[in-house]
Backbone bond lengths (Angstrom), bond angles and torsions (degrees), N, CA, C in turn:
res aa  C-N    CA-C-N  psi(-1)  N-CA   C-N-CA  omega(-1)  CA-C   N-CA-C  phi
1 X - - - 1.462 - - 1.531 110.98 -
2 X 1.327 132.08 -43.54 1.624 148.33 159.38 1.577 100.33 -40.19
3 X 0.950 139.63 -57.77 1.710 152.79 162.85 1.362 97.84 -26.41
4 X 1.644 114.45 -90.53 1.583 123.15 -170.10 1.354 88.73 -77.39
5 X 1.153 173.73 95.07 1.253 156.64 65.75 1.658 85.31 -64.92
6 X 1.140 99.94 -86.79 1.879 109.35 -161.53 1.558 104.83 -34.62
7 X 1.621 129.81 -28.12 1.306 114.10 -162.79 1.613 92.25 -93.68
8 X 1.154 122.94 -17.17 1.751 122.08 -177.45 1.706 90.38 -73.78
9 X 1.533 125.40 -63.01 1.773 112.83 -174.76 1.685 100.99 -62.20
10 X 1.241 115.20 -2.25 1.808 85.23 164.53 1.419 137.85 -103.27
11 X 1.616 88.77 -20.51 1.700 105.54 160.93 1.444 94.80 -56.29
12 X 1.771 139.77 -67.94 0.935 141.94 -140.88 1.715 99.37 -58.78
13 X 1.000 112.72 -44.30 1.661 122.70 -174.83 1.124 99.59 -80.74
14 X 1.346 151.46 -39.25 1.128 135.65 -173.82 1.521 123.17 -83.87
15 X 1.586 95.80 -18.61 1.878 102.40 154.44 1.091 126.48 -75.35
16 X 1.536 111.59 -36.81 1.557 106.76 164.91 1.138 141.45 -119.91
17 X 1.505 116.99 34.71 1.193 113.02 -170.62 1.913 122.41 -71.89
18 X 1.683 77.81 -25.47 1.769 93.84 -167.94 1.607 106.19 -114.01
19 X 1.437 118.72 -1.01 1.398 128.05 159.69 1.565 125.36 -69.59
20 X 1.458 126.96 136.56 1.281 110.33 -161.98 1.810 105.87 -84.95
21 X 1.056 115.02 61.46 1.406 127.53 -159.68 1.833 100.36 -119.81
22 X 0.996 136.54 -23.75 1.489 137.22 -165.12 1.551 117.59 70.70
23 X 1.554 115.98 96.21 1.684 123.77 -175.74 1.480 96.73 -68.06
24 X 1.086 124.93 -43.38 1.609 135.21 -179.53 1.500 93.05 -41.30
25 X 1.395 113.89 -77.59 1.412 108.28 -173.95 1.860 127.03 -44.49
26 X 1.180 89.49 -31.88 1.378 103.00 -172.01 1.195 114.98 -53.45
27 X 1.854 112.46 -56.52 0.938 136.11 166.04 1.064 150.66 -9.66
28 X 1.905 83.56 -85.26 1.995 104.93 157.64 1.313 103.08 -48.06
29 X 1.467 136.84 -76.01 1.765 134.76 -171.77 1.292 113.75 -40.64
30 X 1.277 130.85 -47.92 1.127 117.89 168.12 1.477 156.22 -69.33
31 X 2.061 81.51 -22.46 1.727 102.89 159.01 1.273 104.43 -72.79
32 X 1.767 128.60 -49.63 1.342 108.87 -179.69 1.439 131.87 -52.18
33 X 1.543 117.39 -49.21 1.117 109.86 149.85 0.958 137.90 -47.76
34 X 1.184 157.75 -17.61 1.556 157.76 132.59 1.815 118.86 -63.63
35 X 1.364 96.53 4.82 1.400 93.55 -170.23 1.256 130.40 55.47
36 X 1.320 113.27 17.14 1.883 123.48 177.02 1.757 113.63 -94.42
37 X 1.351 108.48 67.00 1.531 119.20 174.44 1.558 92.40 -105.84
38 X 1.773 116.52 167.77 1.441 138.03 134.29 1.529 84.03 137.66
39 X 1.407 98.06 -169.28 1.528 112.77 -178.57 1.533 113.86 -66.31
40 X 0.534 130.21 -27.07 1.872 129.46 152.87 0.969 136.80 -7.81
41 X 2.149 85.70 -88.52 1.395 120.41 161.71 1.684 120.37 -45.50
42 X 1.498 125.73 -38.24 1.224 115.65 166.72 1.301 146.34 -88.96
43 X 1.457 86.40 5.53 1.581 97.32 164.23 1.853 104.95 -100.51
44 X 0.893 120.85 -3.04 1.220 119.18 -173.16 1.583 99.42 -86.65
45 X 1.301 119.18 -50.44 1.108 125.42 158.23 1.275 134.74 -34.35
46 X 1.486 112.63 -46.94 1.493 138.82 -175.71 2.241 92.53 -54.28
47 X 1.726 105.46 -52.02 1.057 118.84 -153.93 1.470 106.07 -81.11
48 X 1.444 130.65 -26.14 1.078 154.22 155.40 1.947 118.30 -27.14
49 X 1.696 77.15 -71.78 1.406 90.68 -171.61 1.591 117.97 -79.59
50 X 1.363 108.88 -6.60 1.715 112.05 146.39 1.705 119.68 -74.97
51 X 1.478 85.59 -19.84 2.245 69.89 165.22 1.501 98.95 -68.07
52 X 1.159 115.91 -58.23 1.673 118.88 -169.91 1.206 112.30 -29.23
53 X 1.757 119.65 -62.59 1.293 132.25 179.84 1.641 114.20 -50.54
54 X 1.650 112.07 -39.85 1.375 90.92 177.84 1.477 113.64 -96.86
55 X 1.616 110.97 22.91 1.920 92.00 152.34 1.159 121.07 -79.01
56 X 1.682 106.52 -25.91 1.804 110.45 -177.29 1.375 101.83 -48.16
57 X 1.406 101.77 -47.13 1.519 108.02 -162.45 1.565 113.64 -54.76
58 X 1.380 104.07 -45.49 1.800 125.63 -179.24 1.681 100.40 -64.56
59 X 0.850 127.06 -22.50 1.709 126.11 -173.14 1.530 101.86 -107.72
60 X 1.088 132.14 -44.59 1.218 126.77 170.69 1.797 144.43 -101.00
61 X 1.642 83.04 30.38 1.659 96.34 -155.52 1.719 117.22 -76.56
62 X 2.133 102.16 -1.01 1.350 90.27 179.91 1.680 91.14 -100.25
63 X 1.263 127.29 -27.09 1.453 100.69 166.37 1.439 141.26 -75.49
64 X 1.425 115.24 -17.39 1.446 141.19 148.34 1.504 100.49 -41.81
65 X 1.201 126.94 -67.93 1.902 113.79 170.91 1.404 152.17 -59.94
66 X 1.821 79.82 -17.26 1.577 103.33 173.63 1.691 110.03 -87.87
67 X 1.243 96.80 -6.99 2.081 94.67 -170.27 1.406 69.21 -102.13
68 X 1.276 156.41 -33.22 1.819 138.90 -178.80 1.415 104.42 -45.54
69 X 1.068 96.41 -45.77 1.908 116.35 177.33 1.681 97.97 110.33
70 X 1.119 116.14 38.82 2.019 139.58 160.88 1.564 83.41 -77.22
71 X 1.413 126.62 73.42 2.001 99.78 152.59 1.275 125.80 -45.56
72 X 1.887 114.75 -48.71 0.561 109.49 -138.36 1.618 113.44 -70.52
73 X 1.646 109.43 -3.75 1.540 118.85 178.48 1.658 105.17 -80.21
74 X 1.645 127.31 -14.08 1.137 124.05 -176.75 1.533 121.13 -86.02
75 X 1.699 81.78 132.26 1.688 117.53 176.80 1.245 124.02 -19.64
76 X 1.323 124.93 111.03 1.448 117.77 149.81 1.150 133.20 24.27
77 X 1.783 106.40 -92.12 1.265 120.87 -175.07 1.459 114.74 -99.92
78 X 1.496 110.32 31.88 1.565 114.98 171.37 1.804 112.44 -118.86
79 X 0.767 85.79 134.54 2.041 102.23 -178.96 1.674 106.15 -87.27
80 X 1.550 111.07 15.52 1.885 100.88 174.94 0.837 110.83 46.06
81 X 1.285 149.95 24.70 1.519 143.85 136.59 1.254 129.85 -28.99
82 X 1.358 103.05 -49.72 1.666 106.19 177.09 1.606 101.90 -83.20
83 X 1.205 97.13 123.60 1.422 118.92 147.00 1.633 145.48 -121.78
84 X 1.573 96.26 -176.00 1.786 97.30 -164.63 1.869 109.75 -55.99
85 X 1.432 95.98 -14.45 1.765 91.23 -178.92 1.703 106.26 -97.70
86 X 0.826 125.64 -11.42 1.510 130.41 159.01 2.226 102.50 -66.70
87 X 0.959 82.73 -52.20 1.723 73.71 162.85 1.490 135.81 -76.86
88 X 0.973 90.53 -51.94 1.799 102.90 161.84 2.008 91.36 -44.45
89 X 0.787 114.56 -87.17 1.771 133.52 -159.81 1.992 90.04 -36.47
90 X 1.519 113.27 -21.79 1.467 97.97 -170.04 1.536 108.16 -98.02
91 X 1.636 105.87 -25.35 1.273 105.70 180.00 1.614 126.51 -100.09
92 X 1.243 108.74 -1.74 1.494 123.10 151.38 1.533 123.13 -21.99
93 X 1.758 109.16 -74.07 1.606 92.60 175.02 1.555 120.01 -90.36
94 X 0.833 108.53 -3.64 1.814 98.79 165.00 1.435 98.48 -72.55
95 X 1.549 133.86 -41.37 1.635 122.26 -166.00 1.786 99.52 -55.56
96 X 1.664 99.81 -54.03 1.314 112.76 -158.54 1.663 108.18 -53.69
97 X 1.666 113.18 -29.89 1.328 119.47 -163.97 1.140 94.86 -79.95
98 X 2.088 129.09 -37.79 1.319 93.00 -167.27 1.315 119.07 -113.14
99 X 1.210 106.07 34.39 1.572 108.71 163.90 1.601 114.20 -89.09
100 X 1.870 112.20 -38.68 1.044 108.80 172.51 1.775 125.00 -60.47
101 X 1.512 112.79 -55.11 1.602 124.65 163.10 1.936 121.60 -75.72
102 X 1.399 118.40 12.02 1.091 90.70 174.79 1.448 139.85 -67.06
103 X 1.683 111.95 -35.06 1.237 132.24 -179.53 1.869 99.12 -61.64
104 X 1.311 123.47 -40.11 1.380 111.46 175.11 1.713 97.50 -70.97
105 X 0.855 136.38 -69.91 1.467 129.16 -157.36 1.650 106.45 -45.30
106 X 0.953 97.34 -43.40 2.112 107.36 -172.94 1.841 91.87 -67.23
107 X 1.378 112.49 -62.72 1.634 88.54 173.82 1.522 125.80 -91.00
108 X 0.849 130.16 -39.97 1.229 116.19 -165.18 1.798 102.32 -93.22
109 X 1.349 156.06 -43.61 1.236 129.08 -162.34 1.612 107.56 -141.86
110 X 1.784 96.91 53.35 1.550 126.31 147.49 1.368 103.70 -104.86
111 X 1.707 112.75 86.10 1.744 107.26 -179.30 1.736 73.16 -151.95
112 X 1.535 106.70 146.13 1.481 129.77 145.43 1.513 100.69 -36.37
113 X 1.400 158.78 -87.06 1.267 135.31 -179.61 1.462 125.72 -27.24
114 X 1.349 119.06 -45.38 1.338 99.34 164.28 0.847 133.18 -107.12
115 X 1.856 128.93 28.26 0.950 90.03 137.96 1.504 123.32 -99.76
116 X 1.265 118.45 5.10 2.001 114.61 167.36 1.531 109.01 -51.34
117 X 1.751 117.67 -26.37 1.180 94.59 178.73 1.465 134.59 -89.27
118 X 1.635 99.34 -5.62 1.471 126.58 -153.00 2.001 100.32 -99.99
119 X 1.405 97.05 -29.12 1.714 119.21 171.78 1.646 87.24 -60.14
120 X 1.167 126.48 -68.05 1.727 133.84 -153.03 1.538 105.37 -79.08
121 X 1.208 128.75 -47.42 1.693 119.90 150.80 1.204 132.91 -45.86
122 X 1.169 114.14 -32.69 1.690 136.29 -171.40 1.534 94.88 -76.78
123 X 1.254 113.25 -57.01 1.478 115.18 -175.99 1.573 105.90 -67.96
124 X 1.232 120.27 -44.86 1.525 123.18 -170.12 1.973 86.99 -60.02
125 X 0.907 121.74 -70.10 1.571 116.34 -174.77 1.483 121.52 -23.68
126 X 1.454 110.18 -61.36 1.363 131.61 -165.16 1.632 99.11 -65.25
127 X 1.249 134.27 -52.43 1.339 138.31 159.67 1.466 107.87 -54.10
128 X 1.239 134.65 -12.12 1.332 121.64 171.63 1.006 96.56 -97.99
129 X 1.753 158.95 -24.35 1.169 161.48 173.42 1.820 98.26 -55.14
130 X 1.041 89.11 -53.73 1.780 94.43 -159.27 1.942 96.68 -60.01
131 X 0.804 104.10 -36.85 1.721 115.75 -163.20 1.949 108.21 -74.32
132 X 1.537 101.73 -48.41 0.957 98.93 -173.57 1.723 117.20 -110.33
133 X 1.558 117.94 18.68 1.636 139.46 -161.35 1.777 76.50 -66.49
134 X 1.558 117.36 155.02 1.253 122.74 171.01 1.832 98.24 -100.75
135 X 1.101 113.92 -169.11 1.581 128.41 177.60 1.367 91.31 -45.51
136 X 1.407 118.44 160.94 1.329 129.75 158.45 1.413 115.72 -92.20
137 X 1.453 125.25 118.83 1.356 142.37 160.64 1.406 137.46 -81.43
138 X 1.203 79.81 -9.67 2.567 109.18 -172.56 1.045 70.36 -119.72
139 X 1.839 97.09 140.55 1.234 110.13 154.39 1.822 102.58 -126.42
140 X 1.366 111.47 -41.69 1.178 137.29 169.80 1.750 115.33 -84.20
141 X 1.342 91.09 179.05 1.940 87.82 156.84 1.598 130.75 -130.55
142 X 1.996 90.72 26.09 1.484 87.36 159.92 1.781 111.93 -102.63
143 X 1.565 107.81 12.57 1.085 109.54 -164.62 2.130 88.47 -96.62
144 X 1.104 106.07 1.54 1.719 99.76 -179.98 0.957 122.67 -58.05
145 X 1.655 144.64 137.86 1.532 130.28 -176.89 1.495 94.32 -89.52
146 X 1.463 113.49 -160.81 1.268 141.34 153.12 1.785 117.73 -66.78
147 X 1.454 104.72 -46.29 1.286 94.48 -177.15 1.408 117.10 -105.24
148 X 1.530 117.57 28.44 1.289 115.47 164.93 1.754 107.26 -124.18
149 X 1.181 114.53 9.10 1.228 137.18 156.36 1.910 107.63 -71.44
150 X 1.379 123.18 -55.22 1.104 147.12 169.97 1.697 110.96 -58.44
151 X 1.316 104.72 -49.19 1.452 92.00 165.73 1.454 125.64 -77.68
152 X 1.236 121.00 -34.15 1.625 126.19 158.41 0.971 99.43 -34.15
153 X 1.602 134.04 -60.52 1.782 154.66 -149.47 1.631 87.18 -60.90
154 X 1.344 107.48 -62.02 1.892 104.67 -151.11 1.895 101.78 -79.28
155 X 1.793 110.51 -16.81 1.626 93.31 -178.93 1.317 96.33 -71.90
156 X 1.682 132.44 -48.40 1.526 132.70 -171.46 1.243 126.72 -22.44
157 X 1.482 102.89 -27.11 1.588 122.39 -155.72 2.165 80.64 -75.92
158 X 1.274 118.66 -60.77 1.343 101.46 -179.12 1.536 116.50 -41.73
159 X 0.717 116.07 2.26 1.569 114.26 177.61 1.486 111.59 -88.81
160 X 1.513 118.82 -25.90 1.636 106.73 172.52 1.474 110.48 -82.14
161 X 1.241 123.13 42.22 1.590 118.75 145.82 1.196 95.04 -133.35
162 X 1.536 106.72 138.37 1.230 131.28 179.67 1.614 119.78 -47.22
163 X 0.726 118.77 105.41 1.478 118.21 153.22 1.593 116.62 131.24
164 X 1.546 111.55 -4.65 1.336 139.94 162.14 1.243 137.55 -20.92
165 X 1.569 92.43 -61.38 1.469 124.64 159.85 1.930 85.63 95.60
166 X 1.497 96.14 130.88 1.907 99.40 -171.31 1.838 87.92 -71.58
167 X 1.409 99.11 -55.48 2.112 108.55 -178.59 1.576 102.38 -36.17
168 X 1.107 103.45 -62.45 1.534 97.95 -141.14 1.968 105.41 -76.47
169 X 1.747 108.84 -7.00 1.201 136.95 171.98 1.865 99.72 -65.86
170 X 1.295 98.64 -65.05 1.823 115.66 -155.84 1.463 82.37 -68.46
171 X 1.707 136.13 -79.39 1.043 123.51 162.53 1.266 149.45 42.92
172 X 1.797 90.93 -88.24 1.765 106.19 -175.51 1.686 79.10 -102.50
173 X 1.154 145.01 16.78 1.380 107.32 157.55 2.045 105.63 -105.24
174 X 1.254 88.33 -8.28 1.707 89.84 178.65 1.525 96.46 -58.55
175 X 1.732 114.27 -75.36 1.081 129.04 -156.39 1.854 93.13 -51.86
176 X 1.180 145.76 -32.70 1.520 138.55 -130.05 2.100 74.14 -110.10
177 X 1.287 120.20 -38.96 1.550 105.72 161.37 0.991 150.24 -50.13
178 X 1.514 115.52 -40.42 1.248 141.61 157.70 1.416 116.23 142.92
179 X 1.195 125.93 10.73 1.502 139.85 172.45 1.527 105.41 -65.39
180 X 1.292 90.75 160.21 1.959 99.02 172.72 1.795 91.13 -104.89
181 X 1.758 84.95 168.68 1.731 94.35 -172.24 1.369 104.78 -45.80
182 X 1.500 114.39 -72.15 1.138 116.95 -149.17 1.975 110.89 -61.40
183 X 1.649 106.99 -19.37 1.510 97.75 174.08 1.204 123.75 -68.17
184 X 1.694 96.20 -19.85 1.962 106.67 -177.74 1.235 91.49 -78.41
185 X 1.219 139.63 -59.65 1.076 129.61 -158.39 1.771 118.61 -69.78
186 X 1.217 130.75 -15.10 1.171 143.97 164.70 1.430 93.03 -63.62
187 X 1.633 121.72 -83.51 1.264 114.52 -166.77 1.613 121.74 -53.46
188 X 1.229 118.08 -20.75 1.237 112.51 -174.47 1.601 95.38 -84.58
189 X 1.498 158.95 -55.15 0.964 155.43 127.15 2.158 124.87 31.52
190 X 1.177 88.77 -62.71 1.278 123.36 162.81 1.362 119.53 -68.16
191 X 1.033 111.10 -50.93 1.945 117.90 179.26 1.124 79.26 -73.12
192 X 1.114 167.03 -24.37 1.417 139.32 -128.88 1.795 103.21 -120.06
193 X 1.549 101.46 -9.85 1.665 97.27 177.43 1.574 107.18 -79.09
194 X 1.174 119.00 -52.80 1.432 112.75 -167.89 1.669 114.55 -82.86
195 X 1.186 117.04 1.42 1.568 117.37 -179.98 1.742 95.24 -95.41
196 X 1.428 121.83 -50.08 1.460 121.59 -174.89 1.581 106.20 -84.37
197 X 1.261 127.66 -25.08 1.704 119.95 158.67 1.981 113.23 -55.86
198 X 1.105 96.84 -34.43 1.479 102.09 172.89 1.232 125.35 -71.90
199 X 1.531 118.98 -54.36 1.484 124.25 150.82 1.120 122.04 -40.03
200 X 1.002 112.17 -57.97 1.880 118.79 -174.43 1.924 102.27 -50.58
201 X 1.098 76.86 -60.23 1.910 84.90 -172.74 1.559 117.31 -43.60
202 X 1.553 98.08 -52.15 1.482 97.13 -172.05 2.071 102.88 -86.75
203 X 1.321 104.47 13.01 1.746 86.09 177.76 1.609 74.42 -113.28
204 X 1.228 145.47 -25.85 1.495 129.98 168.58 1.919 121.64 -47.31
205 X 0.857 83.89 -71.57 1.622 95.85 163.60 1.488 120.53 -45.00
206 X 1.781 114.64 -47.26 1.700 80.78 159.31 1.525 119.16 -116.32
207 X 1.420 115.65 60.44 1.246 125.55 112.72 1.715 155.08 -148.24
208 X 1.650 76.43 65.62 1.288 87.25 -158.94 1.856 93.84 -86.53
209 X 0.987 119.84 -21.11 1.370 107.76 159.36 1.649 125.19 -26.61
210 X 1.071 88.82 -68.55 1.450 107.30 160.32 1.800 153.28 9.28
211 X 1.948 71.33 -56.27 1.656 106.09 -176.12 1.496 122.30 -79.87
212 X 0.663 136.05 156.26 1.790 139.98 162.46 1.452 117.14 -147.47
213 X 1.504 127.86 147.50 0.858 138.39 -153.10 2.073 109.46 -67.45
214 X 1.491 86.55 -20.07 1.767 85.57 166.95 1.555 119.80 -79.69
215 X 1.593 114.59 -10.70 1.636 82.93 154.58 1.411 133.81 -120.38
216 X 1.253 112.15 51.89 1.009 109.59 -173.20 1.529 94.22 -102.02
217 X 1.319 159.71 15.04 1.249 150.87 154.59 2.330 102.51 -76.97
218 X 1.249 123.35 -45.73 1.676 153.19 -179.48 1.845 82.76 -66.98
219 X 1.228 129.56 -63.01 1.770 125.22 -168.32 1.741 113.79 -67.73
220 X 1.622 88.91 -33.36 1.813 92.19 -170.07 1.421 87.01 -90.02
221 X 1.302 156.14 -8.39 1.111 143.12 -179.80 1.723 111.49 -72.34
222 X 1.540 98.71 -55.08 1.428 122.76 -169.25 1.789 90.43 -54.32
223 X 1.855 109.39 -71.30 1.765 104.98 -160.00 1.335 115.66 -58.66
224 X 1.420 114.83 -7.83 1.732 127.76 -171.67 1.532 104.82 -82.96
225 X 1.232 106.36 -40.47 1.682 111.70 168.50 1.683 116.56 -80.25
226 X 1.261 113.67 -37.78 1.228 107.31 165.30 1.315 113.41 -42.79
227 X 1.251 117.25 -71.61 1.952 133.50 -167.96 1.233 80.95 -44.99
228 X 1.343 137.14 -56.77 1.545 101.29 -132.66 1.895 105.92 -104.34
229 X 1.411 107.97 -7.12 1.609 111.25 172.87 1.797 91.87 -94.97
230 X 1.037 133.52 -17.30 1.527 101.71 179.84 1.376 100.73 -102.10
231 X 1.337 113.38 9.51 1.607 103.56 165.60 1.504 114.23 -86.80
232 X 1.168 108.47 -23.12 1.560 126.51 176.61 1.515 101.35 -79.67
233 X 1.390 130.84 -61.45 1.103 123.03 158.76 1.403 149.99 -27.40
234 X 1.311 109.00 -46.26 1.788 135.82 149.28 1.110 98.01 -45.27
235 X 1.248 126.37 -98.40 1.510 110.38 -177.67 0.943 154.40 -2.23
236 X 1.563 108.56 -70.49 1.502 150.26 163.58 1.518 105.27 -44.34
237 X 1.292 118.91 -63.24 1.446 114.05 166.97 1.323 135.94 -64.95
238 X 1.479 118.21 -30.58 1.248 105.91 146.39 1.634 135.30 -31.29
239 X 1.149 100.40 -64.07 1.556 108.14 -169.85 1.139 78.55 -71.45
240 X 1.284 178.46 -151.20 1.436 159.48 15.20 1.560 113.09 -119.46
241 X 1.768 92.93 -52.04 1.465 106.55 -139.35 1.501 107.60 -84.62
242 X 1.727 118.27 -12.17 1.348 141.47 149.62 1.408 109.62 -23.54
243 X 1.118 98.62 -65.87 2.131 120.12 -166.38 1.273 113.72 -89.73
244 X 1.135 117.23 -30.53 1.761 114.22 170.60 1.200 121.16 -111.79
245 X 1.373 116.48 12.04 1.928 103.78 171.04 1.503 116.00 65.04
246 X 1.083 111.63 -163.05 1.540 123.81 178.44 1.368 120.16 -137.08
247 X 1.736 107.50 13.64 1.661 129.91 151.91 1.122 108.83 -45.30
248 X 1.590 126.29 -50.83 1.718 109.60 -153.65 1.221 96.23 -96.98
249 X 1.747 125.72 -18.39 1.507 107.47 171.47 1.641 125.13 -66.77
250 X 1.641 103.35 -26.27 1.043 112.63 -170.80 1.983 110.84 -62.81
251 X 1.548 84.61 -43.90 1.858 82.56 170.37 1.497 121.80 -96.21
252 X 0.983 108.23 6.19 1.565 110.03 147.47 1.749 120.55 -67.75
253 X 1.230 91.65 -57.52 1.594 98.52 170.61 2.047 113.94 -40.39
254 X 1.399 120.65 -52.79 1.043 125.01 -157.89 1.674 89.46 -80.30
255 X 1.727 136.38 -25.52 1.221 133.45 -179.12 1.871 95.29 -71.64
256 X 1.017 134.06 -4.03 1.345 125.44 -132.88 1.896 68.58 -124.40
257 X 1.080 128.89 -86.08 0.971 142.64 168.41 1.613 110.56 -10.28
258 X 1.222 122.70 -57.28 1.299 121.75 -174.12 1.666 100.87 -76.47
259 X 1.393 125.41 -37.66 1.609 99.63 173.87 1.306 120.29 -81.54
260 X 1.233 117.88 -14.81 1.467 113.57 163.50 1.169 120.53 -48.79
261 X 1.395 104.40 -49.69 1.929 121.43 168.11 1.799 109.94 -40.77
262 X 1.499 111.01 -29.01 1.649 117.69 -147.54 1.693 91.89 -85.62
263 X 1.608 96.52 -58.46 1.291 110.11 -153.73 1.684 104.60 -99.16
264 X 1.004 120.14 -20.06 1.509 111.96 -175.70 1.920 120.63 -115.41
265 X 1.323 78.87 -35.35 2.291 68.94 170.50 1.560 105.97 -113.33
């Protein structure tokens, strides 16, 4: 039962980690429903959502080498434009925000209430992205400046309260820059290895106490399913997010919201 528990939270994370839907949210509901809460459960999680991180890595590893400044791994039809300081420049104020607010976010507004409220803002945003996005100027992501890198940077920051969703945050500030979906969603993809390799690490480390050699058969189950549905997932949304906008996530979010309401507070 420890087996399929862990492989059900890794599908769950690996569907949403990079969907603008909130994996956080997902999470909690689904551990509650399965009854997989306590200190355990969040390190299991912790370990999870580094499978996620290294599909980005597996899907994007010849442009991931070319922003190293590796040309010689860069694409075809890419001009190396984007670089490591276009990333740096995006993940700047989310670093800065959560070193200053982390200790509040970890206690005080990591609760099932917020995130029902943070699901229903998150969505109200993303529908305000779509409504009020100007012309598109990105088409690609060597066409990204500096200061729409920076604006990606300052929506992210909604992402250090739980339940936000980091995607569906980076997202509506891509599109509200002037990017098309799929360039926001590339770049946000990308930002997303070295900000959640960092997180992961330092919430790994303190609890790695934690661990014992019995779960590591229940951990490698969970990150093994992660990798391999959010590699399928990545994908999938790519081609997707072109043709459907960020309308149906947005009311997904508010369906998501109301059973959270049902089953958890």
């Amino acid at each position: 039962m420890e087996i399929l528990t862990a492989i059900i939270m890794g599908i769950v994370e690996g569907l949403t980690e990079f969907a603008p839907v909130s994996s956080t949210g997902h999470l909690i509901l689904v551990g509650h429903l399965l009854d997989f809460t306590g200190s355990s459960a969040k390190t299991f999680e912790i370990i999870i959502q580094l499978g996620s991180i290294l599909a980005v890595v597996f899907v994007f590893w010849r442009r991931i080498l070319s922003i190293l400044g590796m040309k010689r791994f860069q694409e075809s039809e890419s001009s190396g434009s984007l670089s490591v300081f276009h990333i740096a420049v995006g993940i700047i104020p989310f670093g800065i925000g959560g070193v200053l607010f982390y200790d509040v976010i970890k206690d005080v507004l990591f609760s099932p209430a917020t995130v029902v409220i943070t699901l229903v803002i998150g969505g109200l945003l993303m529908l305000a992205a779509e409504k009020f996005k100007p012309a598109v100027s990105v088409e690609s992501l060597d066409q990204v400046t500096y200061r729409q890198a920076l604006t990606v940077g300052f929506f992210q920051c909604f992402a250090l309260v739980p339940g936000f969703s980091r995607s569906g945050a980076t997202l509506s500030g891509g599109l509200l820059a002037g990017m098309n979906h799929k360039t926001a969603s590339e770049f946000t993809f990308i930002m997303a290895v070295p900000i959640m390799f960092a997180a992961s690490a330092k919430d790994l480390l303190e609890s790695w106490s934690s661990l014992g050699v019995q779960d590591i058969p229940v951990f490698a189950a969970g990150f093994l399913t992660a990798f391999i549905v959010a590699l399928i997932a990545i994908k999938f949304f790519l081609h997707l997010i072109n043709k459907i906008k960020l309308v149906p996530f947005a009311f997904y979010r508010f369906g998501l919201a109301i059973i959270f309401w049902i089953f958890i507070l």
